[in-house]
C-alpha positions as CSV (number, residue, x, y, z in Angstrom):
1,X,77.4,21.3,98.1
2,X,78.0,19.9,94.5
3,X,81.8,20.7,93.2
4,X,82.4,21.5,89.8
5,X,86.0,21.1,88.3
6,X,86.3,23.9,85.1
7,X,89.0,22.7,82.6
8,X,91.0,25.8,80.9
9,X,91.5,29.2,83.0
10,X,90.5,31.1,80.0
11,X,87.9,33.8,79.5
12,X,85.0,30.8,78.4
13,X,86.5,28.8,82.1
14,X,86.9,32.0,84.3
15,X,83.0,33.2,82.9
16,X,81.8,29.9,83.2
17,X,83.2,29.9,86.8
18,X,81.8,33.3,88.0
19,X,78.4,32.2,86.5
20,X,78.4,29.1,89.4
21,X,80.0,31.3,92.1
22,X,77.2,33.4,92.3
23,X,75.3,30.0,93.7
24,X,76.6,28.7,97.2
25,X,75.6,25.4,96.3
26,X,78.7,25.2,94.0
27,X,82.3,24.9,94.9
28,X,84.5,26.0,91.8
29,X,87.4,24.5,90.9
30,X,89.8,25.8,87.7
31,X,92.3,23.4,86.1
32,X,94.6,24.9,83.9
33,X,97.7,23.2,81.7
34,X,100.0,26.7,81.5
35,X,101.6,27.0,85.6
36,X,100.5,30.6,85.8
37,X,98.0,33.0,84.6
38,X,99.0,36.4,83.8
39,X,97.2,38.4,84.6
40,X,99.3,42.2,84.1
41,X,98.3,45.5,82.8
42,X,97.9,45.2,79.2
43,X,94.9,45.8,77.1
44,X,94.5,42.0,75.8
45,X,91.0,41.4,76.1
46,X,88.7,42.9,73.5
47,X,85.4,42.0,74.1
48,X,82.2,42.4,71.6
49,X,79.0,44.0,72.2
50,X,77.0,40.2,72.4
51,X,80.1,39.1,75.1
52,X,79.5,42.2,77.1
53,X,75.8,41.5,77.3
54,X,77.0,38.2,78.7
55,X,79.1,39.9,81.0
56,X,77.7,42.2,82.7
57,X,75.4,39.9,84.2
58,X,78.5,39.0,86.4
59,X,79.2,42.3,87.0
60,X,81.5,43.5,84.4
61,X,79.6,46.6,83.9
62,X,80.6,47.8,87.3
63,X,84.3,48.0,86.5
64,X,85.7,51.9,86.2
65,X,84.8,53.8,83.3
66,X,88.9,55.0,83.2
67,X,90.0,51.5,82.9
68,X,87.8,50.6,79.4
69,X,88.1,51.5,76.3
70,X,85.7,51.7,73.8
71,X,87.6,52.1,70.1
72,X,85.3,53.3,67.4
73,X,86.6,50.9,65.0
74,X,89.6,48.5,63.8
75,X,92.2,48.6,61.5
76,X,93.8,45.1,59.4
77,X,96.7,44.6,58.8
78,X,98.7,42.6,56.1
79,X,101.8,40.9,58.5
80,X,103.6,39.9,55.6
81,X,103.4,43.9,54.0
82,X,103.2,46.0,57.5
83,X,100.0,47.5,55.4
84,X,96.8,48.7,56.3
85,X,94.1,46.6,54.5
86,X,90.9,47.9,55.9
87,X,89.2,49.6,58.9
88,X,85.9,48.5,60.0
89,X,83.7,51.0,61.9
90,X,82.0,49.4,65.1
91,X,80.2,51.8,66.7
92,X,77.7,50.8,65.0
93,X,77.2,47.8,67.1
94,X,76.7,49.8,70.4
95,X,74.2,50.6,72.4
96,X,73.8,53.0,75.2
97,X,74.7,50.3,78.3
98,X,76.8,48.1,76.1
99,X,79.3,48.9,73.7
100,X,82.6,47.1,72.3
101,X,84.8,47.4,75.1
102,X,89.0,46.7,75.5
103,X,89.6,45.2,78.8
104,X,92.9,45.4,80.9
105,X,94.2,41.5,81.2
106,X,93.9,41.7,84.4
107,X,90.4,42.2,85.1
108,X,89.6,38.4,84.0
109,X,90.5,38.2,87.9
110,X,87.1,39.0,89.5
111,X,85.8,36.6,91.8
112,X,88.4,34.1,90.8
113,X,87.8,30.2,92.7
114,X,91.6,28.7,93.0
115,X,93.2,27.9,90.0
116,X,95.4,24.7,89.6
117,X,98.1,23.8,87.2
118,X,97.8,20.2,86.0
């Protein structure tokens, strides 16, 4: 069994780290600076239609349809005037089985190896 150390417990660490789990030749281990993860409800992660190709070949695709969103486009912002600049449509992008999607924080959890502060 070959172990692989992961540096970062962010979405590029915790992919990279469900990618090797799916191999039992591979023990995963995460390193992470912050000494927590959190991981609440809250719709953080906002994910394009190329990263949920990527995903789903870990299994994303399987999680509930009520616990995705799928906006039809964004809206910018000016911070400095509070004032809409511009919405950009993004349904475009889709596809049948993938489409932009707006994950729950918490769902970066799946299949997670142990995670260590450093």
């Amino acid at each position: 069994m070959k172990n692989i150390a992961i540096i970062g417990a962010g979405i590029s660490g915790l992919y990279i780290a469900n990618l090797f789990s799916q191999n039992s030749n591979y023990k995963i281990t995460i390193y992470e600076k912050n000494s927590s993860v959190n991981l609440e409800k809250g719709y953080g992660i906002q994910l394009s239609v190329n990263s949920m190709k990527l995903l789903n070949q870990i299994n994303f695709q399987k999680i509930q349809a009520e616990d995705k969103f799928h906006p039809h486009k964004l809206d910018f912002y000016s911070l400095k005037k509070n004032k809409k600049i511009c919405d950009l449509d993004i349904s475009m992008f889709n596809s049948t089985d993938t489409k932009y999607t707006t994950l729950p924080v918490s769902y970066t959890h799946l299949t997670l190896p142990t995670i260590y502060s450093v």
